[in-house]
N, C-alpha and C positions, 0 to 999 in steps of 0.2 A: 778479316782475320778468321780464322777455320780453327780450333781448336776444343777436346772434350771439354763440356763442363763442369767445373769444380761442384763436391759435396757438396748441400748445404751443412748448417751447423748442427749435424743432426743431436750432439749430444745437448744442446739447447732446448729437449723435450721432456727430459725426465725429470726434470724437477717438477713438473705440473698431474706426474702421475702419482695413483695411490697404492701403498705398500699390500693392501687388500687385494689389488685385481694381480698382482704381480703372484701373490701364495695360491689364488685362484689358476693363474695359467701353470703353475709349476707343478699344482697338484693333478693337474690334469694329466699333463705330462709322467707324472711318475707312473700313475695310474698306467698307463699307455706300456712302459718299462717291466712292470710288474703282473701284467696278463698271466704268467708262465705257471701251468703247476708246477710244485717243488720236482717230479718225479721228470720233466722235459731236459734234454739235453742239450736246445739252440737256447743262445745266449741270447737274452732280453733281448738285446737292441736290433735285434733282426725279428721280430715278430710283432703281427698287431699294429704297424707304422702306415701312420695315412700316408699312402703315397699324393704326390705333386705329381702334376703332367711335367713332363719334360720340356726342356726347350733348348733352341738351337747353343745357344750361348753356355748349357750346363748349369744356366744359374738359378737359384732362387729367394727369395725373399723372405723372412719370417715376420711378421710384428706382433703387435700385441699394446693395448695401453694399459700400459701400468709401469711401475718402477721396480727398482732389487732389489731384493733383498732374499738369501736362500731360506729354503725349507727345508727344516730340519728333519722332517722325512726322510724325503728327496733325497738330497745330501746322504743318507746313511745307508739306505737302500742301493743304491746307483753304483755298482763299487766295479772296480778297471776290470773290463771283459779282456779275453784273450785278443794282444794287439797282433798278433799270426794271419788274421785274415786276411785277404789276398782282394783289393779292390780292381788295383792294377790287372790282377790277372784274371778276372772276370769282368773287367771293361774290354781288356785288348782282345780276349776272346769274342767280346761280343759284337766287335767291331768286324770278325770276321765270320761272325755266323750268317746263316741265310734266312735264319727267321726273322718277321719281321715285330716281334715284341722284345728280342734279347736285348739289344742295346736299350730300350725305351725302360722297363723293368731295370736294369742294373744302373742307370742313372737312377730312375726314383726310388731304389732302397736306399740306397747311396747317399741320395738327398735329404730322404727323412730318417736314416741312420745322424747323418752330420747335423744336420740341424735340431737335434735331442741332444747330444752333446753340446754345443755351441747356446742354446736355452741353459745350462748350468756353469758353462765357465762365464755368460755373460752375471748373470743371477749370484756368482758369487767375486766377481772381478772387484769387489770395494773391502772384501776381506783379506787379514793376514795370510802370507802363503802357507803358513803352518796349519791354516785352517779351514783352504781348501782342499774338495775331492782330489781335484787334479793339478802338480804346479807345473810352472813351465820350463820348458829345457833351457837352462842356462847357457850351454854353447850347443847352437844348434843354426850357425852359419849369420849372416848378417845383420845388421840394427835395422834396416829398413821398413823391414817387413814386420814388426812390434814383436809382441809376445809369439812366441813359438808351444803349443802343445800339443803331443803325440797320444792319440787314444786312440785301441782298435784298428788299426792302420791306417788312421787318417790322420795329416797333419795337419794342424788348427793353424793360423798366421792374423794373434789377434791384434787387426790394426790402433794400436796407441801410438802416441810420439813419446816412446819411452827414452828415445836418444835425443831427443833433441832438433833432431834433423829437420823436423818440419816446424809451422810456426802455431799449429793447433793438430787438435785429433783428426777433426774434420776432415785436413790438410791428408794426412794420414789416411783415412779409410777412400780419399779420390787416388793418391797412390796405390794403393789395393787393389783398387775396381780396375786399372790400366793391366794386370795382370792375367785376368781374361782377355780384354780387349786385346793385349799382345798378341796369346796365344791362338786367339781366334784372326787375325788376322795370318798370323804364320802361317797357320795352318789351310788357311784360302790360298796361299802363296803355293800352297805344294802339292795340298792334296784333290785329287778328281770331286765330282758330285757323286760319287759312284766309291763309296769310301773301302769297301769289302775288296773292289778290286785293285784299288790301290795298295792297299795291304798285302793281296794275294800276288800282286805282281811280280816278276823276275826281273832285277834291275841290275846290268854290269857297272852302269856310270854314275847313277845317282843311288843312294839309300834311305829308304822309307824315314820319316819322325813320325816318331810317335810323342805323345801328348801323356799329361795324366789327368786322371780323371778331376773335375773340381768344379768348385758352386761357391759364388759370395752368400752367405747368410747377412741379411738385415735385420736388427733384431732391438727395439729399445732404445733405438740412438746409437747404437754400435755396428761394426761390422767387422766378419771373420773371414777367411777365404779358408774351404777345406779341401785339401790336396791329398789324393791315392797316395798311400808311401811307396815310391821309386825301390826296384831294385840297382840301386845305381849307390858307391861311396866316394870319398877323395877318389882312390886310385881308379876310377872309371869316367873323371874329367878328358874328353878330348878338345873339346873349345870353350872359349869364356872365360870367367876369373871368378871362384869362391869368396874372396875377400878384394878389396881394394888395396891392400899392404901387397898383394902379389905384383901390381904394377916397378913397384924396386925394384925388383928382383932381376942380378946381373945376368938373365937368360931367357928365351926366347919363352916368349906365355901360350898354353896351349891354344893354338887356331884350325887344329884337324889336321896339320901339316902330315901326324901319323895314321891319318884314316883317309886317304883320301878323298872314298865315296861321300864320306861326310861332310868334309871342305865342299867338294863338288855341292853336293846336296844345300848347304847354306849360302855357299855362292849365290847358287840359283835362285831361294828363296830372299834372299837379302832384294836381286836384282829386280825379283818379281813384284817387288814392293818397293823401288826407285829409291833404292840406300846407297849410302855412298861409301864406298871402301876407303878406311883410314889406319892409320897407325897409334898403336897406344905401350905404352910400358915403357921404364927406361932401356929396354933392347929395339924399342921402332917394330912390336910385330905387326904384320899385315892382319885386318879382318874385316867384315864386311856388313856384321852384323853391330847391336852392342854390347860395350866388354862384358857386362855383367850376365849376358844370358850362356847359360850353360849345357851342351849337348855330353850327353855321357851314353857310351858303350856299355849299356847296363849290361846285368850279369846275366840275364837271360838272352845277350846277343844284340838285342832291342838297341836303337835308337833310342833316346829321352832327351827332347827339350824343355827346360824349366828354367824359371823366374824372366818371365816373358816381361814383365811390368815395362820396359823399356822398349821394346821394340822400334817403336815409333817416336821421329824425331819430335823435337819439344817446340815449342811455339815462342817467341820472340815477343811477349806481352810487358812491355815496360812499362802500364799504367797499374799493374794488378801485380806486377813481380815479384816473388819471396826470394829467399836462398833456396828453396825448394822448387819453385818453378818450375825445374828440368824437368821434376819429379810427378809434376802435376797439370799441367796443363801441355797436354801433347797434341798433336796433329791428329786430323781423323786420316784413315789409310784410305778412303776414297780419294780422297785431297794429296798425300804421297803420291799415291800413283799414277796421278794424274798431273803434278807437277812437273813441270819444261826442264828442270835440271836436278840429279840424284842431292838426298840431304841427308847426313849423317845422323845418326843415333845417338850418339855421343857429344852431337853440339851443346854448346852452353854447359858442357863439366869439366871434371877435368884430367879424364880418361883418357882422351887424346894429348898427343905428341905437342909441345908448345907452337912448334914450328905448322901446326893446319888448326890451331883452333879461330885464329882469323879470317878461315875461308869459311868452316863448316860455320862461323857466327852468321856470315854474312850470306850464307845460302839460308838459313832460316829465318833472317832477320826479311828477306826480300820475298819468302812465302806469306811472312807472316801480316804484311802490308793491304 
C-alpha cells in the first residue's frame, strides 16, 4: 500500500508547554514588527524579518516550545496593515525575471511576512472572537479547509475540524498539507524545469497555470497554510465546483468547455498524472481532474489553479479508514504515474456520477493492495 502519511497528533504537545516561553517568543516577535521609526512609511511587516531559505515545495515550518496564550502588547501594537499588497504580482513577476535572487527573495519575505501573522492568530485561537486582533471570514468558500482569515493579502486556512468533517484536528491539518502536495504535483504535470520559459512561451493549444504563492506554517501543534490572494472572483470560475450544493444544479457545471485552451491544458495535466476522466453533477459533466479544484480566468488574463488538496486519488485503507479518508490519506503521484491503469480523483466520494463510482472504487481499491 503506497499512501501519504497522516499528521501525528500534533495538538497532543501543548499542554506540556509553559505560558512563560510562549510571552517570550511573542515578545520577540513584536519586537521584530516594531523596528519602524514613527516617521517610515513601509508597513511593519515588511521590514527587519528573518528571512528562511526557500525551498522547492514553498514551504515552511515555525515551532517554538511553549503554549498560548497572547500578549498584550503584541496584540495592541500589531494592528491590520494595508491588505492591497500585491503578493500574487510579485511572485508571478518573479517567476519571470531573469535574475536569479528575484523569485528566492519574494518567497522568503513572503514566508516570514506569513509566518508573523500566523505566530498571533495561532497565540490567540483559545480566545473570544470579539477579542481577537484578527477574526475569520465567515463565508469565505468551503468547510474543509477550517477557519479562513484575510490579512495583508494573504489568506490564512487555519486547519481545525471546525465542521466536523474530519474525526480530529490532526485529521485536519494532514488535509491541509495534501494542498501543496496537489499543487506541486500539478504543477510537475505541466510545467518545464526551465519555469521563466514556460511562462514566456507562445501557446495556440495549451495555456499556461499558474499557481499562487503559499507555505504550510507549523507552529505549536497547529497548522496554517497561507495563500497570495488570487485576482480571480465567482464570475472567473471556468472549471471545478466552489461548493458541493453545485453538483444539483439542473445544468452543465463549469469544466472549461468555454475556454478551450483551458480544458485542453487540464486534459493534459490530469493525463500526465494517470487520472481518469469521470462524470459528476446531476447534469453527467465530463472532467478529468477533481470536482473540487478550481481553474479561474483571473482578471489579470492569468490562468489560477487553486484548492489542489485533492488532486490525487485516495487510497483504499480499510484498516485505518475514517469518513474522512478520501480526504486524507492519498496516493503518492510517483505511484499514479506509474500505475497500469488511470484512477480517478473522485474515488471513494460522492462527486461522481452513481453509475462509475463502482469502477473508480475498484481501480483504487486494486492500487491500493
Amino acid at each position: 500500500m503506497d499512501m501519504s502519511p497522516a499528521a501525528p497528533p500534533l495538538s497532543s504537545q501543548i499542554s506540556t508547554l509553559s505560558r512563560h516561553q510562549l510571552e517570550t517568543t511573542l515578545q520577540s516577535v513584536h519586537s521584530e514588527l516594531l523596528t519602524l521609526s514613527p516617521n517610515s512609511s513601509v508597513v511593519p511587516d515588511q521590514v527587519s524579518l528573518q528571512r528562511t531559505p526557500s525551498k522547492r515545495n514553498y514551504s515552511t515550518a515555525a515551532t517554538a516550545s511553549s503554549a498560548f496564550s497572547p500578549s498584550a502588547n503584541l496584540t495592541s501594537n500589531l494592528t491590520s496593515t494595508a491588505s492591497s499588497h500585491s503578493w500574487n504580482t510579485a511572485f508571478q513577476t518573479s517567476l519571470l525575471s531573469s535574475s536569479p535572487t528575484a523569485l528566492s527573495t519574494t518567497i522568503a519575505d513572503f514566508a516570514a511576512t506569513a509566518s508573523k501573522y500566523a505566530v498571533l492568530l495561532i497565540a490567540e485561537s483559545h480566545l473570544p472572537l470579539t477579542q481577537r486582533t484578527y477574526t475569520p471570514l465567515l463565508a469565505a468558500g468551503g468547510l474543509a479547509g477550517g477557519l479562513k482569515y484575510l490579512i495583508h493579502g494573504i489568506l490564512f486556512k487555519f486547519a481545525l475540524n471546525v465542521s466536523g468533517i474530519y474525526s480530529s484536528d490532526a485529521e485536519a491539518c494532514t488535509a491541509a498539507g495534501h494542498e501543496i502536495k496537489g499543487m506541486n504535483a500539478l504543477q510537475c504535470a505541466v510545467v518545464s524545469t526551465d519555469t521563466s520559459k514556460y511562462y514566456k512561451a507562445t501557446r495556440d493549444e495549451l495555456t499556461p497555470l499558474h499557481f499562487p504563492l503559499q507555505i504550510v506554517i507549523d507552529f505549536l501543534g497547529h497548522r496554517l497554510i497561507a495563500t497570495s490572494l488570487l485576482p480571480t472572483s465567482h464570475d472567473t470560475l471556468k472549471a471545478g465546483i466552489s461548493s458541493p450544493s453545485q453538483l444539483a444544479l439542473p445544468h452543465p457545471l463549469p469544466s472549461g468547455l468555454t475556454d478551450p485552451p483551458l480544458l485542453r491544458t487540464l486534459t493534459h495535466a490530469s493525463a500526465a498524472l494517470n487520472l481518469l476522466p469521470h462524470h459528476i453533477g446531476s447534469h453527467a459533466t465530463l472532467i478529468s481532474h477533481c470536482a473540487d479544484l478550481e481553474a479561474h480566468r483571473g482578471h489579470d488574463n492569468r490562468v489560477y489553479v487553486l484548492d489542489t488538496a485533492r488532486v490525487l486519488p485516495p487510497a483504499h485503507a480499510t484498516s485505518s479508514r475514517t469518513p474522512a479518508s478520501h480526504l486524507t490519506q492519498l496516493l503518492r503521484v510517483e505511484f499514479v504515474r506509474r500505475w497500469t491503469a488511470p484512477l480517478s480523483a473522485d474515488a471513494l466520494s460522492r462527486f461522481t456520477v452513481i453509475g462509475e463510482r463502482q469502477r473508480e472504487m475498484q481501480g483504487v481499491v486494486a492500487a491500493t493492495r
